[in-house]
C-alpha positions in Angstrom: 51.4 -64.1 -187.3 50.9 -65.6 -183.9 47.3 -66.2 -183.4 47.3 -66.9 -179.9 48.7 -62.8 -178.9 48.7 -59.9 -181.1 50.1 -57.2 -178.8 50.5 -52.9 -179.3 53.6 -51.8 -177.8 53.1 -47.9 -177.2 56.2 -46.1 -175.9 54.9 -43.0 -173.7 57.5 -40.5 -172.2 56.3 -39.5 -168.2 58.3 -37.0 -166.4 61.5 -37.9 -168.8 60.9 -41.7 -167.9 60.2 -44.0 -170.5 57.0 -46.6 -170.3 56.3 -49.3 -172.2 52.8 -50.5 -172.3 51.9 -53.7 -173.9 48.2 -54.6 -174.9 46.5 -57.3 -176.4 44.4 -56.6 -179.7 40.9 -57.7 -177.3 42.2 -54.8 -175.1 43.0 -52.0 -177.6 39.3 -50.3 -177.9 40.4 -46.6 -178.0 37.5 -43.6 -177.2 37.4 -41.7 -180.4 38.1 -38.0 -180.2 36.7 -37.1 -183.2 33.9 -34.3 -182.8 30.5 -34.9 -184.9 27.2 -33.9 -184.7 24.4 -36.4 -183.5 22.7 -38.3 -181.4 21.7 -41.9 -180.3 17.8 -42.7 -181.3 16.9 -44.9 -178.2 12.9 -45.1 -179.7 12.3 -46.2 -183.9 11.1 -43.2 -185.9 8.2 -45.4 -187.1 6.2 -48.5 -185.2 8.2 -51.4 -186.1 7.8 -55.2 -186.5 10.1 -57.6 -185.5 10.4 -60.7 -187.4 13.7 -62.1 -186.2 12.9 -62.5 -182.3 13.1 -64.8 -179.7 11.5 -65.9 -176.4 12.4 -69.5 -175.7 10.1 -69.4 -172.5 6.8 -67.9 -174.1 4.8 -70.9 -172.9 5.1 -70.1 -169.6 6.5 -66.6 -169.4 5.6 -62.9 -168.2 5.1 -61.1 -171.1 4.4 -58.2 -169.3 8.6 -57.0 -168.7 9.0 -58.0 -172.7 5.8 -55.7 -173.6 7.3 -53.1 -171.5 10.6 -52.7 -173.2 9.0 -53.2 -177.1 6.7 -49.8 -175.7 9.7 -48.3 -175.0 11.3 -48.8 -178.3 8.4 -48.7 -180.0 8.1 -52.2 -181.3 4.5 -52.8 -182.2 4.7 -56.5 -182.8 7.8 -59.4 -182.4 7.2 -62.3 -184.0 8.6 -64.8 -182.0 10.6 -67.1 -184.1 11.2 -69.9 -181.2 7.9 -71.2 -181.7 8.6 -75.1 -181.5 5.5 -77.4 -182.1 2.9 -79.0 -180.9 1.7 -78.3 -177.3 4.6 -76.1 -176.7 3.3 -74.1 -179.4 -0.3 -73.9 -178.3 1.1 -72.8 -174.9 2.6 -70.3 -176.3 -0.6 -69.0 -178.3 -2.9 -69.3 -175.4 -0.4 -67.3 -173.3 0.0 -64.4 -176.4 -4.2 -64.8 -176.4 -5.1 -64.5 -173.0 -2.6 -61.6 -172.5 -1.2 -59.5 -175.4 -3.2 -61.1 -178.4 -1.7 -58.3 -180.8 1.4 -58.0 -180.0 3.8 -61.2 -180.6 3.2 -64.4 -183.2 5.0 -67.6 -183.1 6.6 -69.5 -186.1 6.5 -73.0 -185.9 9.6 -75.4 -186.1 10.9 -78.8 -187.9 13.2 -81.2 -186.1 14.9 -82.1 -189.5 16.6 -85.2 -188.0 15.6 -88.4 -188.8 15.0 -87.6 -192.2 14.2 -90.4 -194.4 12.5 -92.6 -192.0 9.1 -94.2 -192.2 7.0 -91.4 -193.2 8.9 -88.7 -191.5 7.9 -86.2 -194.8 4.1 -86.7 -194.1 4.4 -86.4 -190.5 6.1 -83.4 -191.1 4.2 -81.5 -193.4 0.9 -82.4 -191.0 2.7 -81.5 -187.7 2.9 -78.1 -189.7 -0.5 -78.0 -190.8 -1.7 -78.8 -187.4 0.7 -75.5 -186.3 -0.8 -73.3 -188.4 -4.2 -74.5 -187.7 -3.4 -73.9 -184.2 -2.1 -70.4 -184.7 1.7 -70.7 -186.4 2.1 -67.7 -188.9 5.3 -69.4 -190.1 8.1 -71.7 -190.5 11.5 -71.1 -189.1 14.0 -72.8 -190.2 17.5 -73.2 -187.6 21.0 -73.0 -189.5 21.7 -77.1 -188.4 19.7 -77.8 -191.4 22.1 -77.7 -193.6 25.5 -78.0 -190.7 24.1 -80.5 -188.0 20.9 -82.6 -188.8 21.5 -86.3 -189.9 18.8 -88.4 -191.6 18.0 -91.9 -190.7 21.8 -93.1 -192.4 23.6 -90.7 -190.4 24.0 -88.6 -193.9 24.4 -84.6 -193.6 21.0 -83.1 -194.7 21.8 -80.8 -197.5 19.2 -77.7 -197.3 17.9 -78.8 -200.9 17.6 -82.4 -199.8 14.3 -83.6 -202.3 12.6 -85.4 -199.3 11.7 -81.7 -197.7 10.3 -80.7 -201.1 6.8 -81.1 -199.5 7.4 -79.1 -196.6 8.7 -76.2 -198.6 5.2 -77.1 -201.2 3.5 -76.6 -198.4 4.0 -73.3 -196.7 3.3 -72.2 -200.0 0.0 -74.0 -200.3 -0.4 -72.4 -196.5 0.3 -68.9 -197.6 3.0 -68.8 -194.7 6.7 -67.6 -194.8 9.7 -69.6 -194.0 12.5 -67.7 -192.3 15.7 -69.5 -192.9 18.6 -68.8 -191.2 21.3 -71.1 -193.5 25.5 -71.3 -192.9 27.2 -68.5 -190.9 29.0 -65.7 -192.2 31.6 -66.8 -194.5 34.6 -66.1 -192.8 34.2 -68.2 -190.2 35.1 -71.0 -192.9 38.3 -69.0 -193.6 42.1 -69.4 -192.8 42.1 -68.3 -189.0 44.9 -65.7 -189.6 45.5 -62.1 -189.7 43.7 -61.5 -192.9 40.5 -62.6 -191.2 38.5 -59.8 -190.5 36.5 -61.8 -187.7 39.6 -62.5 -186.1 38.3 -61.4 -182.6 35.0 -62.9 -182.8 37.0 -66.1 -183.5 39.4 -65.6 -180.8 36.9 -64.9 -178.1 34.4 -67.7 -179.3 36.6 -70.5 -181.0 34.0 -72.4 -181.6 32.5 -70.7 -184.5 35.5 -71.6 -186.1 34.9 -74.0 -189.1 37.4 -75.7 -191.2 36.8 -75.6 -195.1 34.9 -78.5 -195.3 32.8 -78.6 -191.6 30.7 -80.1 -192.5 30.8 -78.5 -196.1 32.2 -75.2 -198.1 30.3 -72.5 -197.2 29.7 -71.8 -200.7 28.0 -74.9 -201.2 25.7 -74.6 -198.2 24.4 -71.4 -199.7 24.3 -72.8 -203.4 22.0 -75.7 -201.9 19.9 -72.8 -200.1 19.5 -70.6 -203.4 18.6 -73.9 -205.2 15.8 -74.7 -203.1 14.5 -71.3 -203.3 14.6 -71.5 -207.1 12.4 -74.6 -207.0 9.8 -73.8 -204.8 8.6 -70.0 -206.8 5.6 -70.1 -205.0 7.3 -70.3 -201.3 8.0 -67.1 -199.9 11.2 -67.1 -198.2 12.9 -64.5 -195.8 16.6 -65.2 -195.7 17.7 -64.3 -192.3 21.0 -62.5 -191.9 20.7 -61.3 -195.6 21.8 -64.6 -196.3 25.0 -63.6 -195.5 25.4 -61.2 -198.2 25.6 -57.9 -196.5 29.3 -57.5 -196.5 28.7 -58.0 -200.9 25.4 -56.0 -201.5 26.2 -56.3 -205.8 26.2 -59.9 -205.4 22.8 -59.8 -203.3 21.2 -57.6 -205.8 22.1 -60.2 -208.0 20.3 -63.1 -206.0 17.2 -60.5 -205.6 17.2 -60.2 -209.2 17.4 -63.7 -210.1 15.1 -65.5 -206.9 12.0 -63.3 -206.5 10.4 -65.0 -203.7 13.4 -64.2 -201.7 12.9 -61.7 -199.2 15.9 -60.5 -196.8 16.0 -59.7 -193.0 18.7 -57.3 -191.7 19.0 -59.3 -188.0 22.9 -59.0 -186.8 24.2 -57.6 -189.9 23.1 -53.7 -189.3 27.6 -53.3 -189.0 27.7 -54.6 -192.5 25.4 -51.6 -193.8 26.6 -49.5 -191.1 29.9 -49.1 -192.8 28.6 -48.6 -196.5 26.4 -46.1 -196.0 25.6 -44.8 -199.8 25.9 -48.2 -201.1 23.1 -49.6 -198.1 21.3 -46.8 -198.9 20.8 -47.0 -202.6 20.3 -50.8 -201.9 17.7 -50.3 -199.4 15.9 -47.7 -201.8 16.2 -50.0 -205.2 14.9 -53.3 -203.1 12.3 -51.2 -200.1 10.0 -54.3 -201.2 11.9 -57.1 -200.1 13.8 -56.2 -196.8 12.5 -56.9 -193.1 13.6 -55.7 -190.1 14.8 -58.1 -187.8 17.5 -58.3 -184.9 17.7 -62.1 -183.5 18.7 -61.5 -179.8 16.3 -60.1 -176.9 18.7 -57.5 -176.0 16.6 -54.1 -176.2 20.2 -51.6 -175.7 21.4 -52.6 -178.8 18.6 -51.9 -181.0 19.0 -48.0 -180.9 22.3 -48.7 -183.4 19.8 -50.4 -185.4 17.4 -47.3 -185.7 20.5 -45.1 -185.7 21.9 -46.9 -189.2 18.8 -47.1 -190.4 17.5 -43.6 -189.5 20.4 -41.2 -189.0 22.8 -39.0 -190.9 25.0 -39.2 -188.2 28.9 -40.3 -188.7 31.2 -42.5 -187.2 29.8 -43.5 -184.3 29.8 -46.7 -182.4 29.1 -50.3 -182.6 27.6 -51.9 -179.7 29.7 -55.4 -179.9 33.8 -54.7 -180.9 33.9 -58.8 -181.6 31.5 -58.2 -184.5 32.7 -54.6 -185.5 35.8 -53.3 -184.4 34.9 -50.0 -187.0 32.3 -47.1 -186.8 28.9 -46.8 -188.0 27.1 -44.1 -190.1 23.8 -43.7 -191.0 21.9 -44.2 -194.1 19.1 -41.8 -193.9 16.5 -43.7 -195.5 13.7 -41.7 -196.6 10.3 -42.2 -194.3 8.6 -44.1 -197.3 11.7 -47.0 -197.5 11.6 -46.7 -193.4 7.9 -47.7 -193.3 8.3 -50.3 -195.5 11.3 -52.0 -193.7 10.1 -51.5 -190.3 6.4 -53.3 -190.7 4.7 -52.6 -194.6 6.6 -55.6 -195.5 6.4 -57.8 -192.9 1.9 -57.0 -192.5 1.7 -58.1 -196.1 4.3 -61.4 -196.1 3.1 -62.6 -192.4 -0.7 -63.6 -191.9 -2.8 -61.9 -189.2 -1.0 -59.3 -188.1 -2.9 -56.4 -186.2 -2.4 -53.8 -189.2 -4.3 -51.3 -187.0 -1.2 -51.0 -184.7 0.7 -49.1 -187.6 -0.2 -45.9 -189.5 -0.8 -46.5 -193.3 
């Protein structure tokens, strides 16, 4: 197959003329005509917390616009996972204190490179300490650890790498999560071909693209991820994304089973459970403990597909980005006891100091 045009070739017959019509797979995004009952759900069911945000500017921004939109949607709290460290962090918490003191939290962050340097483990683990003590509810984690951070040799940092041991020891000593967001979804690592089914995403944004071994299997990036998980019991972790896993919910049920302190977020995989909707749901239902809702980007139109998945009975309706789903959505119709749990239980008893009086019990 030529990867570089895919076109349709439709024939039509006008006034006994013949046209031909030639358009390009990136073009071809018919208006279904199927008629359905239901309707888009532009405000959650249910306050909600979201644990998979970002605000790169929060130390100097107007919170006021963000505040605005969360009302409308009904987001109670976004915990703001671009938290960086040191002053920029206490920036940020001053400017959540003096203004909104309820309504956002920041997760601190590690610049992983350099590894392996003159006391680069201690300084790590007290820079954290120091984060927390000045108002840091948790760690994220970015996916270059793992793809892009060298240590002091120039060496690929593998996520299980022994010299972060400490760090990882020490959000548990902290009582804090870590958030990791580890690899990409697996088919960017896969023959760039027709039989991809991100073919348009990689198309549009080439480079996502990875080869098999850029700069290692994907499968071996999250092996090293489960690994750490597995060693640190007393670490709670949310694995952002599902951990890439959505597409293959009896293989996460598996990981669930076998790594209890592994919690999941559903942030920019809501099409993955969007197009399973018995399977999601008897997923969500068996595992309402350990799932977080979460969305990554600011982008408050697309979050009524979220609350429509996750709310809904509705059928086949659409996706709000054709590079990441090119199908329909239905919802799962989760019960209002797995709804409350997903859209803040979990997250008020996993994250410290959230304002539980924002929620209903």
């Amino acid at each position: 197959m030529n990867n570089k045009l895919i076109l349709f070739t439709s024939i039509i017959a006008i006034s006994g003329s013949i046209l031909a019509q030639d358009l390009t797979f990136e073009e071809y995004n018919p208006t279904s005509t199927l008629v359905v009952p239901g309707t888009v759900i532009k405000k959650a069911k249910f306050p909600f917390i979201d644990v998979h945000g970002h605000q790169y500017r929060m130390p100097n921004q107007d919170l006021a616009p963000v505040i605005a939109a969360m009302d409308t949607l009904n987001m109670g709290i976004m915990v703001n996972l671009s938290g960086r460290s040191g002053e920029s962090l206490q920036k940020s918490v001053k400017n959540i204190a003096d203004h909104y003191p309820n309504r956002f939290v920041v997760f601190a962050n590690i610049n992983f490179n350099d590894v392996g340097s003159e006391g680069w483990t201690q300084n790590a683990v007290n820079q954290l300490e120091e984060d927390c003590k000045n108002g840091a509810k948790g760690l994220k984690v970015y996916k270059s650890l793992g793809l892009s951070n060298k240590d002091i040799n120039g060496n690929r940092i593998a996520v299980d790498d022994p010299r972060l041991d400490a760090i990882w020891s020490k959000c548990g000593e902290l009582g804090i999560p870590v958030l990791i967001h580890t690899a990409d979804p697996k088919s960017f690592w896969d023959p760039f071909d027709g039989d991809n089914e991100r073919w348009l995403e990689l198309k549009t944004r080439p480079r996502r693209k990875r080869s098999d071994t850029n700069p290692a299997p994907w499968q071996q990036l999250i092996d090293e991820q489960h690994r750490m998980f597995k060693k640190h019991p007393n670490t709670t972790f949310i694995n952002a994304h599902m951990g890439w896993y959505a597409n293959n919910l009896p293989k996460l049920s598996k990981l669930l089973d076998e790594i209890p302190n592994m919690n999941v977020g559903i942030g920019a995989i809501i099409a993955e459970l969007g197009r399973q909707p018995r399977q999601a749901k008897a997923f969500f239902i068996k595992y309402q403990d350990r799932i977080l809702f979460g969305k990554d980007s600011w982008k408050p139109e697309e979050f009524p597909t979220y609350f429509r998945v996750l709310e809904s009975a509705d059928e086949y309706f659409p996706y709000h980005k054709k590079y990441h789903a090119y199908w329909a959505m239905y919802g799962l119709d989760l019960p209002d006891d797995v709804l409350k749990k997903v859209y803040y239980k979990n997250a008020l008893r996993i994250v410290p100091g959230l304002d539980k009086t924002l929620f209903p019990n």
